[in-house]
C-alpha positions in Angstrom: -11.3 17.6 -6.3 -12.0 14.1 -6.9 -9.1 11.2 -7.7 -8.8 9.4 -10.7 -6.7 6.7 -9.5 -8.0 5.2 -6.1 -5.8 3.0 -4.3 -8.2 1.8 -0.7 -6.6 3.8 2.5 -6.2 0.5 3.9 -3.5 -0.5 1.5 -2.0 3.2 1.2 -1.5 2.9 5.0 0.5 -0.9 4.5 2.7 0.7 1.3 3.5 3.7 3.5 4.1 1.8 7.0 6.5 -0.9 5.2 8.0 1.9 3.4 8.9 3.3 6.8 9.7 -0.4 8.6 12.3 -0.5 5.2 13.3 2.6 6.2 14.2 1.8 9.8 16.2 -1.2 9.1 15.1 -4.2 11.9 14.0 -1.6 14.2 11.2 -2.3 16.0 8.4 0.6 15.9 4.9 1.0 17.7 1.6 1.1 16.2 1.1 4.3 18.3 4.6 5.3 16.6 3.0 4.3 13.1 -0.2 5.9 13.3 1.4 9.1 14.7 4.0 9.7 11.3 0.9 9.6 9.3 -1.3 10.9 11.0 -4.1 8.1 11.3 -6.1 6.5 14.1 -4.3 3.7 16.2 -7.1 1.7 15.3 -6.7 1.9 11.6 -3.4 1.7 11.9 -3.8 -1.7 14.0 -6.1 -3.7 11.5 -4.1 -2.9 8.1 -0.7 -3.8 10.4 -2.6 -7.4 11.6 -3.4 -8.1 8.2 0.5 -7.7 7.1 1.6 -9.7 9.9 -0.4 -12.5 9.6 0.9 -12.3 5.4 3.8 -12.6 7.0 5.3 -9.5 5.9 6.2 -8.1 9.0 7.0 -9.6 12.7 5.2 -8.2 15.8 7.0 -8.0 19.1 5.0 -7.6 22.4 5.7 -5.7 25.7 8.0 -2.5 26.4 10.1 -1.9 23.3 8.0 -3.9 21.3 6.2 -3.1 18.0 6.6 -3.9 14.0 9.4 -5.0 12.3 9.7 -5.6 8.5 10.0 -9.5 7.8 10.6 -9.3 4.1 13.1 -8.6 1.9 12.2 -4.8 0.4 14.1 -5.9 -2.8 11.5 -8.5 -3.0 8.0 -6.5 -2.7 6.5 -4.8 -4.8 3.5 -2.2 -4.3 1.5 -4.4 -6.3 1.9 -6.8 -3.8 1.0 -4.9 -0.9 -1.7 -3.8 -2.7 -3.1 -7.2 -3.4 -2.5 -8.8 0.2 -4.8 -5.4 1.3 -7.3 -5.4 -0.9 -7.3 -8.4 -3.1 -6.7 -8.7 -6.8 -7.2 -5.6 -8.8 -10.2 -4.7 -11.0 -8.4 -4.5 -14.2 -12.0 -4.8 -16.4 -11.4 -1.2 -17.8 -15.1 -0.4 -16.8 -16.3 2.1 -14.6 -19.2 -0.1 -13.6 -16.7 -3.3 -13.0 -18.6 -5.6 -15.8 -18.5 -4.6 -19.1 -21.5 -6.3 -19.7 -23.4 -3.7 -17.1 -23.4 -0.8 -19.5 -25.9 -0.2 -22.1 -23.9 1.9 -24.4 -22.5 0.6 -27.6 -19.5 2.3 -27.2 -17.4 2.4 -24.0 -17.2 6.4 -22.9 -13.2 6.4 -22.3 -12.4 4.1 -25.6 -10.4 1.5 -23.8 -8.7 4.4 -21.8 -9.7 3.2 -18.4 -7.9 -0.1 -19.8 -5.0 1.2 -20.9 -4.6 3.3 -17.5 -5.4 0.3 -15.6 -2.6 -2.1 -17.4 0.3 1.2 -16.5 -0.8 1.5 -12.9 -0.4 -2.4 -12.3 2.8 -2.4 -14.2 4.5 0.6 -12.3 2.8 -1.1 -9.0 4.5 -4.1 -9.9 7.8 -2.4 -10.9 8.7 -0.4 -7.6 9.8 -2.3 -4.2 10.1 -1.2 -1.1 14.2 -1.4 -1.7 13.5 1.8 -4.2 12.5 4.1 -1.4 15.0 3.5 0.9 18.4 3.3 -1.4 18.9 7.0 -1.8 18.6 8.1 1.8 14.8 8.9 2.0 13.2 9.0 5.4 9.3 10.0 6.5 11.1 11.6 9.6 10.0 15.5 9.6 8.3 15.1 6.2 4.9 14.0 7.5 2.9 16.2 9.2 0.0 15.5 11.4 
């Protein structure tokens, strides 16, 4: 079945790995360690993980022992953030096609729908933090599966 809401597996991977870096509290965690909990390629796992390190949201350490650590304050970022550092700002148009001058009907098929969905998903995207996962005890340990 098909999604309605499509958030890039780029930026799904960088909410879920600083979601887990929250989680482990300054403990520093492989890429290998990273792409293993969610069951992704290294390699994947490696590009979205440069791209938040050089945006400064987390620190890498090299050699034995080494890995990601989360730089930021999870009280302070938002998915909407992490979304926007992935994949850049949001198409918030309300059009299917991305322009709303592409389309040739007079009348838009979803009625200002897709705008109105568009507006709640950037607001709840902008509303949660990372601090939101981790203050009731949650943990990706033995919940993901390979």
């Amino acid at each position: 079945m098909k999604q309605v809401l499509r958030i890039s597996e780029a930026a799904s991977i960088a909410m879920h790995a600083l979601i887990f870096l929250a989680e482990k509290k300054g403990e520093s965690i492989s890429n290998t360690r990273i792409a293993e909990v969610f069951g992704i390629s290294a390699n994947h796992s490696s590009k979205v993980m440069q791209r938040l390190l050089k945006s400064g949201y987390v620190r890498a350490l090299r050699g034995p022992g080494g890995g990601y650590t989360l730089l930021a304050e999870p009280a302070k970022v938002s998915l909407l953030d992490i979304c926007t550092t992935v994949d850049g700002e949001l198409d918030t148009s309300g059009c299917l096609f991305g322009r709303k001058k592409r389309c040739s009907l007079k009348k838009c098929l979803f009625s200002g729908l897709m705008s109105e969905a568009d507006d709640l998903i950037v607001k709840h995207l902008g509303s949660v933090t990372l601090a939101d996962f981790i203050k009731d005890g949650f943990s990706f340990e033995g919940i993901v599966t390979k």
